[in-house]
Every structure is written in C-alpha cells, then in structure tokens.
N, C-alpha and C positions, 0 to 999 in steps of 0.2 A: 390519540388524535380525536378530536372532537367534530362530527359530523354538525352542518349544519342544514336545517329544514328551508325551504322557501312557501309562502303562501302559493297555494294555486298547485305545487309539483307533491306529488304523492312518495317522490323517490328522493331518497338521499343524493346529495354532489359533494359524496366524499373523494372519488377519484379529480374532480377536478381542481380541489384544494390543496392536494396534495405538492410536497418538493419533489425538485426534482430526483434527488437523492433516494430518497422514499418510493417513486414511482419505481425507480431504477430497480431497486433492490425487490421490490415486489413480481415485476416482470421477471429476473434471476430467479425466486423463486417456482413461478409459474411456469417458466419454461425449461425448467431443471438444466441450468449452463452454470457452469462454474464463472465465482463472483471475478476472478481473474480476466475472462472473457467478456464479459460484462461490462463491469465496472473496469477497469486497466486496472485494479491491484498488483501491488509487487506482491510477488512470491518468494520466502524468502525461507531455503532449506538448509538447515544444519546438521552435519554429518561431524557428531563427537563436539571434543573443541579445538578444534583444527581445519575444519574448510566448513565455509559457507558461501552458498549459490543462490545470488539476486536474478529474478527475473520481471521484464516488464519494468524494468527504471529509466530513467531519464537522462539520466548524467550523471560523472566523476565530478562533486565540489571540490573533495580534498583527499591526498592521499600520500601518505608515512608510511614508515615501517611500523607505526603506532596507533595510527588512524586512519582511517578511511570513511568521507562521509561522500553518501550516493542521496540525489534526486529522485523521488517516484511522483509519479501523480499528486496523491494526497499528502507528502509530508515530504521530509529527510529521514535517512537512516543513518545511524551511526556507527560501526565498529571500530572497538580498541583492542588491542593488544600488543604483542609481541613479533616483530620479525612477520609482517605485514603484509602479503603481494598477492598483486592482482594476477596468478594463473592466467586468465583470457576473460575477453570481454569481446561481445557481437553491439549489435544494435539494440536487443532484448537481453542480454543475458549474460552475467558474468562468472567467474568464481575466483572466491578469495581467499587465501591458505597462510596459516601461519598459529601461534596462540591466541584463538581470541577468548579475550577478556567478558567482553561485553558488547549487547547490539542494545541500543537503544534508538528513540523514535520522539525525537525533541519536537517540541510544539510550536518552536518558532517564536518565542514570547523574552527571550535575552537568555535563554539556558548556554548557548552555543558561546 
C-alpha cells in the first residue's frame, strides 16, 4: 500500500486511505480476536473424510445426498460426495456426515 504525503502535514494518512477490509483485518490483528469473531468468517472443520462442521454460514442453497452448497459471508462453499446428511444445523453452526469427496469455495463467476 502506498502512503500518500500532503503539503503542509508532516505525518502520513495511510490509516485514512485504507479499505475497509484492510482496516478490519489490521484491528484483528491489534487486538489479538480471532478473524472468525471479527470479520464473520465460516469456520470450517474436518474430522477425516467423513464429517465436516460449518460455522458462522448463512444458509442451506442446496442439498443431496451428493451435494451440499452453504452461504457464508464472503462466498459459497461447496461439498460432494457420497451418501450426504446434514447431522444438525443451529443458526451458526452445522455438521455434515457421509463420504466427502470434495469442499470447494466457487467464486461465483459461472463455475456453479
């Protein structure tokens, strides 16, 4: 990131250029909180390849016994597999159990 000077100010106004994004992630680091607290990041834990646990998503888009795509904040996530179920699911937090294949994290640009 490139600081810019003003005539007259002897101090940089690199804080005030910055996104918002940027800001974010800099106070996360300043105030030692996890970026999940922070920012709303999904949290997303894999136990083997048989159960994985979203937290922090948004929403069920789609859901097979072969797929399952969740809503987070910043994107979609995607899991395939096998024999596919949603165990439970709260406001925050779910878990998904069966073979998964694959979790992927499509960018929204016609992959889907």
């Amino acid at each position: 990131m490139k600081c810019r000077t003003y005539t007259g100010y002897k101090r940089r106004m690199c804080g005030i250029f910055m996104e918002r994004e940027q800001l974010r992630e800099k106070l996360v680091s300043a105030a030692s909180m996890p970026k999940d607290v922070v920012l709303g990041a999904a949290v997303i834990t894999v136990l083997g390849r048989s159960e994985v646990c979203i937290e922090n998503y948004r929403g069920i888009i789609e859901y097979t016994d072969t797929l399952v795509r969740v809503q987070a904040k910043d994107g979609q996530i995607r899991l395939t597999g096998k024999r596919l179920e949603i165990q439970y699911y709260t406001n925050d937090e779910m878990k998904i159990t069966g073979v998964i294949h694959s979790i992927d994290f499509p960018d929204g640009r016609g992959q889907d």
